[in-house]
TORLUM-859576 format. One record per residue: residue number from 0; x negated, y, z negated of N, C-alpha, C, O in turn. Coordinates in steps of 0.05 Angstrom, whole numbers, m for minus. Atoms other than C-alpha are relative to their C-alpha. Layout:
<nupas>
> n_n_xx_n_yy_n_zz_ca_xx_ca_yy_ca_zz_c_xx_c_yy_c_zz_o_xx_o_yy_o_zz
> NUM_X_Y_Z_X_Y_Z_X_Y_Z_X_Y_Z .
...
</nupas>
This chain:
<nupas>
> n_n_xx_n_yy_n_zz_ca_xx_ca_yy_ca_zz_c_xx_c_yy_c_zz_o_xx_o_yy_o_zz
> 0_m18_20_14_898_919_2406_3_m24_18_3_m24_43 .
> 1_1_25_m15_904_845_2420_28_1_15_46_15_6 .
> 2_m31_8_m10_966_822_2467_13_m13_m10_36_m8_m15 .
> 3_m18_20_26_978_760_2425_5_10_m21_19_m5_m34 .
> 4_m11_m14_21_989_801_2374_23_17_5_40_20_m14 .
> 5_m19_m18_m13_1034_846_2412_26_m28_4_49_m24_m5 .
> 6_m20_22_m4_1073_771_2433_3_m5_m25_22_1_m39 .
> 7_m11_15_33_1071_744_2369_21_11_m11_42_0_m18 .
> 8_m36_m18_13_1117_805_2343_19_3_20_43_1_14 .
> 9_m35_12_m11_1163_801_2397_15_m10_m2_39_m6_m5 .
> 10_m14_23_5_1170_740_2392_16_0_m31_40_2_m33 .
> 11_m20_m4_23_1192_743_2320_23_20_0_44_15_m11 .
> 12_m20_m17_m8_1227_802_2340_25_m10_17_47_1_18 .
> 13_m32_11_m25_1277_762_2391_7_m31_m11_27_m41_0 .
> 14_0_20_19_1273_697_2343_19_19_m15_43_19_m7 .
> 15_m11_m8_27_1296_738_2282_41_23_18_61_28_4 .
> 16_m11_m19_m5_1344_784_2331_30_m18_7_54_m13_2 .
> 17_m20_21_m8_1378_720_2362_20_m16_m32_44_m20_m38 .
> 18_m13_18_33_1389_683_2289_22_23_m9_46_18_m12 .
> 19_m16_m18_15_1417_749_2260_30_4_9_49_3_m7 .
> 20_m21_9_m20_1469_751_2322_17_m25_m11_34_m24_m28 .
> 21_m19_28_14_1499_681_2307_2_m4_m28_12_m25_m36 .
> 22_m3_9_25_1496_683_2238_20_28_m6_37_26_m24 .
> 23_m19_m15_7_1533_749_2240_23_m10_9_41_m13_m7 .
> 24_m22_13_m6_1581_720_2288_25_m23_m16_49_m26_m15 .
> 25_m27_19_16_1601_663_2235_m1_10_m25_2_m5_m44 .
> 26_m18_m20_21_1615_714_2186_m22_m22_m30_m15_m36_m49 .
> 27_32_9_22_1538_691_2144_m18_23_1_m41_23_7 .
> 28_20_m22_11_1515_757_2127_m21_1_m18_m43_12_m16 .
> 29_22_3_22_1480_744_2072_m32_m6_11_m54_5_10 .
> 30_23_20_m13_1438_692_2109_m15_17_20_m39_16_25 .
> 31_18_m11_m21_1427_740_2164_m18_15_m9_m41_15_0 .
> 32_20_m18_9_1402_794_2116_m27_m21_0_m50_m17_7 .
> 33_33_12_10_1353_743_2097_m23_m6_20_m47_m4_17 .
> 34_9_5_m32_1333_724_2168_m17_17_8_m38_13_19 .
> 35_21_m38_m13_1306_801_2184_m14_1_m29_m39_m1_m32 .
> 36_18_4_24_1283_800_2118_m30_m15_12_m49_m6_25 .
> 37_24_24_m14_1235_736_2133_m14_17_15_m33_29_6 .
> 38_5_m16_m24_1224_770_2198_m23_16_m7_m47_11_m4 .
> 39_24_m25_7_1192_832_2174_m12_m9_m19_m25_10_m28 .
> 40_23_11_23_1154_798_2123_m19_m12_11_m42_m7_4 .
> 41_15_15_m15_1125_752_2169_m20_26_15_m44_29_11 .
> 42_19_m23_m23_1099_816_2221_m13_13_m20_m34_23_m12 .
> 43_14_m22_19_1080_854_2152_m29_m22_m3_m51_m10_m3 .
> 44_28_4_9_1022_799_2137_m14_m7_32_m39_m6_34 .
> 45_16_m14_m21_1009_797_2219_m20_22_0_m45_22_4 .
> 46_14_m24_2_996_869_2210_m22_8_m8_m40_18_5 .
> 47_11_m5_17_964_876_2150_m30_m22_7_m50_m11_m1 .
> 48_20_17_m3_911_820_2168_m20_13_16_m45_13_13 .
> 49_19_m19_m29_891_866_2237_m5_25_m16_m15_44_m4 .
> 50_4_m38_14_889_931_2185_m24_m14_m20_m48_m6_m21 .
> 51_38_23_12_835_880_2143_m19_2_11_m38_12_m1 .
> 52_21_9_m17_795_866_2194_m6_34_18_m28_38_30 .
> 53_9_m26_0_797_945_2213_m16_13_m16_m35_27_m8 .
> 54_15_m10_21_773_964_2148_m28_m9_3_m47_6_5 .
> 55_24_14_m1_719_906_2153_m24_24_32_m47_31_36 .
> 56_17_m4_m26_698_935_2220_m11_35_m8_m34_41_m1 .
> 57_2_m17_m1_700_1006_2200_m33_2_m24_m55_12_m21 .
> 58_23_4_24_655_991_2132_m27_0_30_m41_19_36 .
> 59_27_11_m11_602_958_2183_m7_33_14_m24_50_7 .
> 60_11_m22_m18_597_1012_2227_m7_19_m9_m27_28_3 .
> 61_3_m27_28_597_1076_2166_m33_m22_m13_m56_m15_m9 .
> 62_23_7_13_547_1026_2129_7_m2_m25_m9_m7_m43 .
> 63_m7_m3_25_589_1031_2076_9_m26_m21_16_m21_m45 .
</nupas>
């Protein structure tokens, strides 16, 4: 597995972790839900892009 990939979700991970913090603090829940929301939406098409390019790799190699 790549590292920038490994930073990348940190990073959104301590982005989305910090926003959620101050937005709970001024009593903006809503907003925060939406914030981790975003969040994990954003790392789901990270993910899903490197699980693509698994499949692609696995096809080549099977022949399939």
């Amino acid at each position: 597995m790549e590292t920038e990939l490994l930073f990348q979700i940190a990073a959104v991970g301590i982005i989305v972790a910090v926003l959620n913090q101050v937005l709970n603090k001024s009593d903006r829940s809503e907003q925060a839900l939406m914030v981790t929301i975003a969040g994990l939406v954003i790392v789901l098409f990270l993910i899903v892009n490197k699980i693509g390019e698994l499949f692609d790799t696995l096809r080549a190699v099977f022949g399939l």
